[in-house]
C-alpha positions as CSV (number, residue, x, y, z in Angstrom):
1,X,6.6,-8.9,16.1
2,X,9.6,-9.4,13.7
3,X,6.6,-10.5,11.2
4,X,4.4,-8.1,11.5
5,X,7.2,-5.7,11.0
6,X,8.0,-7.1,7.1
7,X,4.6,-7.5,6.5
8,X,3.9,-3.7,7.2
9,X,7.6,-2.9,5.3
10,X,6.5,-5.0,2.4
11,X,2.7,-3.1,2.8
12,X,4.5,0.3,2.8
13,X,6.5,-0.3,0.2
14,X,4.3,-1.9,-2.7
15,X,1.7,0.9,-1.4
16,X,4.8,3.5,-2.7
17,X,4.9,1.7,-6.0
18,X,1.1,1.8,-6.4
19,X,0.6,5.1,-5.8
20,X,3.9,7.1,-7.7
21,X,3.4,4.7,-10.7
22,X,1.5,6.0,-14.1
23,X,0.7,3.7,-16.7
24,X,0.0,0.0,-15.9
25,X,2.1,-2.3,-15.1
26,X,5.1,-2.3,-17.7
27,X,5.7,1.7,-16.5
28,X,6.0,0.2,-12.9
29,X,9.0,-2.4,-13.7
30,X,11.8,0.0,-13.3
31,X,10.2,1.2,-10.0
32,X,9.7,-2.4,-8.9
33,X,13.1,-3.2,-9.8
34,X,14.6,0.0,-8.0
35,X,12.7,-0.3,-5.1
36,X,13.1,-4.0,-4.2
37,X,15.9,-5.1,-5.6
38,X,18.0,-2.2,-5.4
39,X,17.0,-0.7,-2.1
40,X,15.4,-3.0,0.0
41,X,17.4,-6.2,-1.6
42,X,14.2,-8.7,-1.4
43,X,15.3,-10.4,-4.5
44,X,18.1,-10.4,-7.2
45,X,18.2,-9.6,-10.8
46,X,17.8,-12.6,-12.0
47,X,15.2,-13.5,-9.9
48,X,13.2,-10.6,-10.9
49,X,14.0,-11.2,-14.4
50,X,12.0,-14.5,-13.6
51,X,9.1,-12.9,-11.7
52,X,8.0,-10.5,-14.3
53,X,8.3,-13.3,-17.0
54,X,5.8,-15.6,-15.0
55,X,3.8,-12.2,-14.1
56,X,3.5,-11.8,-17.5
57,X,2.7,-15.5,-19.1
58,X,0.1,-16.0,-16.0
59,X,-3.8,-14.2,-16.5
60,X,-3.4,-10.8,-14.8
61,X,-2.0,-7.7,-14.1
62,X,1.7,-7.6,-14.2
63,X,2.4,-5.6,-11.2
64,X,-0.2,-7.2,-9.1
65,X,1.2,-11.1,-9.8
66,X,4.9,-9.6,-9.5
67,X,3.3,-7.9,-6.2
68,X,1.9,-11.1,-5.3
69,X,5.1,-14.0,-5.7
70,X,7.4,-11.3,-3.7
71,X,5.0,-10.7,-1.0
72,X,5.0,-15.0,-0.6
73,X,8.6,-15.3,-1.0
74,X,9.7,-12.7,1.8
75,X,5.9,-13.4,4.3
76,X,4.1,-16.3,2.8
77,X,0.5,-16.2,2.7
78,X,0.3,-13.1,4.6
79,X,3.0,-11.5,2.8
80,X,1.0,-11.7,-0.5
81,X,-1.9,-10.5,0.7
82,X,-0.9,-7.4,2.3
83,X,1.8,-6.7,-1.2
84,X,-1.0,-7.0,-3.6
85,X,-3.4,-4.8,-1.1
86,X,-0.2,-2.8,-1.1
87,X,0.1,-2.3,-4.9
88,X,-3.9,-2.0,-5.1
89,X,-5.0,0.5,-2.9
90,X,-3.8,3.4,-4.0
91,X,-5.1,2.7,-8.1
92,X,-8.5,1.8,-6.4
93,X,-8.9,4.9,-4.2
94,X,-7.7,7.6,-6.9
95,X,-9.9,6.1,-9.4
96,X,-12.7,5.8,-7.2
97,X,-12.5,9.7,-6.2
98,X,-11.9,10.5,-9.8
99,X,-15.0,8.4,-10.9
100,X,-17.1,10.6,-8.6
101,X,-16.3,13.9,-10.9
102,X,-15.2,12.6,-13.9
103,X,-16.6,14.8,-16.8
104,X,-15.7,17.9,-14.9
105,X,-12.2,16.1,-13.8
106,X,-11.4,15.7,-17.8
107,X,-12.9,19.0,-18.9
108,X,-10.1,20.7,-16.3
109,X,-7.4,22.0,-19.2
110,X,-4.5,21.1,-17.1
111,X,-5.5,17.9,-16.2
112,X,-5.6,17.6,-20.3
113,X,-2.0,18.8,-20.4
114,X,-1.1,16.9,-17.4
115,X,-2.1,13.0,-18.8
116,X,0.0,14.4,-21.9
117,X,3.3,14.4,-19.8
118,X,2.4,11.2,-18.1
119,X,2.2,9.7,-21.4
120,X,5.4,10.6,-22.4
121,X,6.9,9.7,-19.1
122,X,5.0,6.5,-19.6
123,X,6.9,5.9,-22.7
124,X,10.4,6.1,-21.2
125,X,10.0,4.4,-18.0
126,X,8.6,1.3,-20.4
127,X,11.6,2.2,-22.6
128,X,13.6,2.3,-19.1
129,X,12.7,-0.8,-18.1
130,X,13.0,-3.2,-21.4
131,X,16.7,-1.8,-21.6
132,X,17.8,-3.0,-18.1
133,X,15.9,-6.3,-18.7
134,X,18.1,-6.6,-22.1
135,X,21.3,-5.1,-20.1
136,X,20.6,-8.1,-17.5
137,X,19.8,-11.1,-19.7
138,X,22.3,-13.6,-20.3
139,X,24.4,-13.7,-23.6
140,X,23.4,-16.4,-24.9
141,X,22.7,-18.1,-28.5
142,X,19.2,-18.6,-27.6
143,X,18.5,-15.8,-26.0
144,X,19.5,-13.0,-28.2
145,X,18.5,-14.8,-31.6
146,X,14.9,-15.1,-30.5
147,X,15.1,-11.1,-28.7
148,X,16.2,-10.2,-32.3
149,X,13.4,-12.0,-33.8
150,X,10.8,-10.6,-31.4
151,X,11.8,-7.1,-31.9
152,X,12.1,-7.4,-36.0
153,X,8.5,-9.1,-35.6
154,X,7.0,-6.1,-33.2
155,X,8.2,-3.3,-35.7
156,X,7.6,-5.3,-38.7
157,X,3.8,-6.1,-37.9
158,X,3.2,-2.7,-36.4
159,X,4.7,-0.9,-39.5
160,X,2.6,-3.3,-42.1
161,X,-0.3,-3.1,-39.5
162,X,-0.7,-6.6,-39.2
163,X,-2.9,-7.8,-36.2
164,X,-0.4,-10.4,-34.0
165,X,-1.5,-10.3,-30.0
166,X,1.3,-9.7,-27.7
167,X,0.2,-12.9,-26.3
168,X,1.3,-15.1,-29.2
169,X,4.8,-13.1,-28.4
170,X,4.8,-14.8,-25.2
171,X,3.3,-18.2,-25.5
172,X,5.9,-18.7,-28.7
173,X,8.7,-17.9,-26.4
174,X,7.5,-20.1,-23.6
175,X,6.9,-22.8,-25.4
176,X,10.5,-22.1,-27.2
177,X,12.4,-22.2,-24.3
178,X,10.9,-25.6,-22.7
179,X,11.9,-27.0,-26.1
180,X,15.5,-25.4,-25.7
181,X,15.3,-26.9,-22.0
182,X,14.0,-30.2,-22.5
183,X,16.6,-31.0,-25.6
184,X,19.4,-29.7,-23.0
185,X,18.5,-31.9,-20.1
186,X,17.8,-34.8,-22.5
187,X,21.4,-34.8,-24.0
188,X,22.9,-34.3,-20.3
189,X,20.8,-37.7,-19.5
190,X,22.1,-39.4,-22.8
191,X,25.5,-38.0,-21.7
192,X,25.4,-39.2,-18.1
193,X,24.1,-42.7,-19.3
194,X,26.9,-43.2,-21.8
195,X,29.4,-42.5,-19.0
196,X,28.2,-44.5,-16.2
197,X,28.0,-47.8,-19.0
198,X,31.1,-47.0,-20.0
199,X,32.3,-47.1,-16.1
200,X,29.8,-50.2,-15.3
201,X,31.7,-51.9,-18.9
202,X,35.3,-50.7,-17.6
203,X,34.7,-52.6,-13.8
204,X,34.1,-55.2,-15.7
């Protein structure tokens, strides 16, 4: 019963998400972030900091893979069905009524001035949401150089119009930070070894 009561919670609240986000899955982080981190508490910062990374590098849509590793974290199996259903439905059912009538739908002129305030309010809540990842991440060397060099390299090659996928952005960072990793746990390991010969060599 307990169960079935998170699952339907979980349902509830990625259904909210789903149906009072505009604009993909990049306007929905600061809702995502609001709503289960700050309200309902499912996950912490950093954690989420790590789901929308993996969300990201991993083929999909960002909100429905983020949807997808909380639902499994707080129900399992289950739970992850019923988020990403959840964080589905409510995309699938207004475009499918809107499909129905679209010509006359866009031809409405306040539906024309309508999508131009979601836009805008598109903008900021993407805007929103990269400034409290940034807030959140830690200070480090690595971590700021390469958000410095990410951001010159986004308004560098937009200004000179020079065609670089967003997905190079992320597979160079990846790829960075297992380097960064793997020479950290490599010199703890040389470290470790050096001090256990020297105690082996000092019982001696």
């Amino acid at each position: 019963m307990k169960k079935l009561k998170s699952l339907f919670a979980l349902f509830f609240a990625m259904f909210k998400i789903g149906l009072f986000t505009f604009g993909g899955g990049y306007a929905m982080i600061a809702i995502i972030e609001r709503e289960l981190v700050e309200r309902k508490k499912w996950i912490e910062h950093d954690e989420f900091l790590d789901v929308i990374a993996i969300a990201e590098s991993t083929p999909g849509p960002l909100a429905i893979n983020s949807a997808t590793y909380i639902g499994y974290k707080i129900c399992g199996v289950l739970g992850s069905i019923f988020a990403t259903l959840g964080v589905v439905l409510p995309s699938f059912i207004i475009i499918f009524l809107i499909s129905l009538v679209f010509d006359k739908f866009l031809s409405l002129v306040f539906v024309q001035y309508a999508f131009r305030g979601i836009q805008a309010c598109v903008a900021f809540l993407i805007l929103s949401a990269g400034l409290k990842m940034l807030k959140k991440l830690k200070k480090n060397v690595f971590n700021l150089v390469f958000t410095i060099l990410t951001i010159a390299c986004l308004v560098g090659f937009s200004l000179f119009a020079v065609d670089f996928s967003s997905i190079f952005y992320i597979l160079i960072g990846g790829v960075a930070g297992l380097t960064i990793y793997l020479i950290g746990y490599f010199k703890s390991k040389t470290k470790k070894d050096k001090e256990s010969d020297g105690l082996s060599g000092g019982d001696k």
